[in-house]
N, C-alpha and C positions, 0 to 999 in steps of 0.2 A: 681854334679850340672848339670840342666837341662835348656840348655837354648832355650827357644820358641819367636817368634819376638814380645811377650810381657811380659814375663814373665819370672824368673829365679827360679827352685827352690830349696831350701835350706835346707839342711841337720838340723833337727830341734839338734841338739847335742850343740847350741849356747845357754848360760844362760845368760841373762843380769837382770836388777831388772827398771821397768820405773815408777819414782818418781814424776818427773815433769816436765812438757815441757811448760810454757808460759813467758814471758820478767816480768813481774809483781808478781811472784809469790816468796815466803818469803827464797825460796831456791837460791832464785838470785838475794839478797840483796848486794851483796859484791859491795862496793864503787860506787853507780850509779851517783854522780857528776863529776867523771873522765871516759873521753871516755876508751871503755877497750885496753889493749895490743895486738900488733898482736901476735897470740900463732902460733904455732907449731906442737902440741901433735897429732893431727891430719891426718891420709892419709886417701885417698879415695878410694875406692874396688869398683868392679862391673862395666859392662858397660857402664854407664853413665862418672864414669871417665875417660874413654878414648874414646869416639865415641863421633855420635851426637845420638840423637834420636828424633824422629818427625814424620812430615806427609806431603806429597808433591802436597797434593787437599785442602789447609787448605779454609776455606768460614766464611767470618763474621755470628755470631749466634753461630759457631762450639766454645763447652768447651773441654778441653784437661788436663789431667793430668798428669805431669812427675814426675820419682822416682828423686830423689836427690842420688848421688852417696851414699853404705854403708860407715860408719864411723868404720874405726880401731885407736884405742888408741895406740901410740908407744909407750908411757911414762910409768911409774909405778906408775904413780897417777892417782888415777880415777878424769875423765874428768863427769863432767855434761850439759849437751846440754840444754841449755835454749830458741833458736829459729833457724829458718832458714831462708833466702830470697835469692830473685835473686838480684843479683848488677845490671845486666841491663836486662829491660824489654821496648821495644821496643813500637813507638806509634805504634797502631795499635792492640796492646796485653794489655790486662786486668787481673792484678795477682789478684783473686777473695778469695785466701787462700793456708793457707799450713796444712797439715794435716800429721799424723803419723799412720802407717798403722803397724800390726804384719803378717809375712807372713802364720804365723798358720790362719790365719782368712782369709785371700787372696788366700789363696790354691796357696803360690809363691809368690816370690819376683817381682812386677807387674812395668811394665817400664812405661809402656805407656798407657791410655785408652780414650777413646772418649765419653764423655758424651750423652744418649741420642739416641744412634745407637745400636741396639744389632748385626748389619749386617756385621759391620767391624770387620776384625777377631785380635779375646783378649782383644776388649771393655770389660771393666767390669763395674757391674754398682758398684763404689767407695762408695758413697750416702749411701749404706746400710750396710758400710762396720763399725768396731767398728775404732773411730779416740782417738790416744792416747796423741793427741799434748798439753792436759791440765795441762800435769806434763811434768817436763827436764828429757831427756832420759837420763838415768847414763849407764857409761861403767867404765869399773873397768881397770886398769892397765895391758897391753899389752893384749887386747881383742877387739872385733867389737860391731859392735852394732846388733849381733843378729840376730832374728829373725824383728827386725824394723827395718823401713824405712821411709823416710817421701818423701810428694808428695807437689808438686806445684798448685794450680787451674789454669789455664789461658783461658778467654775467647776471642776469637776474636772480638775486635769491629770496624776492619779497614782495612786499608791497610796495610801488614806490610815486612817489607823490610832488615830486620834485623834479625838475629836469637838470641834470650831469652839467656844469659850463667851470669856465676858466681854465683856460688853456695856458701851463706854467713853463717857461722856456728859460733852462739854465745854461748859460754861454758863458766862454771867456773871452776877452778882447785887450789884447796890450797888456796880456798879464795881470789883467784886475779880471774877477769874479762879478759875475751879474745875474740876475733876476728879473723877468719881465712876463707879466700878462698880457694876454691876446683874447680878444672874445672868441668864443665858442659856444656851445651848446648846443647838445642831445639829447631828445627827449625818447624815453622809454616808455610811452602813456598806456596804462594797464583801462582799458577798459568793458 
């Protein structure tokens, strides 16, 4: 593994199968009148779960995308990833979307990128990139999620005073409904 200050890249030897990734979609019918379980099944790979990452010239107008830590299954049951969010997103920060990125199509597992700027170095432009987030990502039983990753949008539209974390991971497994936080955090520091 190759790590560049925007980019990780990955041994493509990971197989996973991505079926579906939206909150509405027919694979993520299990019980939607009871909020879901907090699950488990779930750790977090990659530097996103133990760092921060960000930018320390952030300016209102400025877009920014951050990976979401990789997902490994500990369980023996294949998990299904139905969505992701930030728990908290600060005034100041505009979460504009989340998207699901394959790092065969990123050329790397991509941390961080700047909308709009090709001058800051490992901006990529995302935008043209293939977004996988319309199916739940499946990972199969003591395995990661691969070659995918998903990203956060956030646009500046303020002042912001707080750094972006909680990384919200909605899965189904065995036909129950689950809920689990992963560390994260992005910092936008306006100075």
């Amino acid at each position: 593994m190759r790590l560049t200050r925007s980019r990780v890249l990955l041994p493509v030897a990971f197989v996973i199968t991505v079926l579906g990734f939206c909150p509405g979609s027919a694979s993520s019918t299990a019980s939607m009148s009871t909020p879901p379980a907090t699950g488990d099944a779930l750790t977090a790979a990659g530097p996103p779960a133990f760092g921060i990452l960000g930018y320390p010239h952030a300016k209102v107008g400025m877009v920014w995308r951050f990976a979401f830590p990789l997902f490994v299954n500990r369980s023996r049951t294949t998990v299904r990833i139905t969505s992701v969010r930030l728990d908290h997103v600060p005034s100041g920060a505009r979460v504009e979307g989340y998207s699901v990125y394959s790092a065969k199509d990123t050329d790397g597992y991509i941390l961080d990128s700047m909308e709009g700027d090709k001058n800051v170095p490992g901006s990529r432009d995302m935008t043209t990139m293939p977004d996988y987030s319309g199916r739940p990502l499946v990972i199969r039983g003591h395995a990661d999620s691969g070659d995918y990753y998903a990203m956060v949008r956030v646009r500046v539209v303020g002042r912001i005073r707080e750094h972006l974390s909680g990384c919200r991971v909605n899965y189904t497994q065995g036909g129950n409904r689950y809920t689990q936080e992963m560390h994260c955090e992005y910092a936008l520091d306006m100075k």
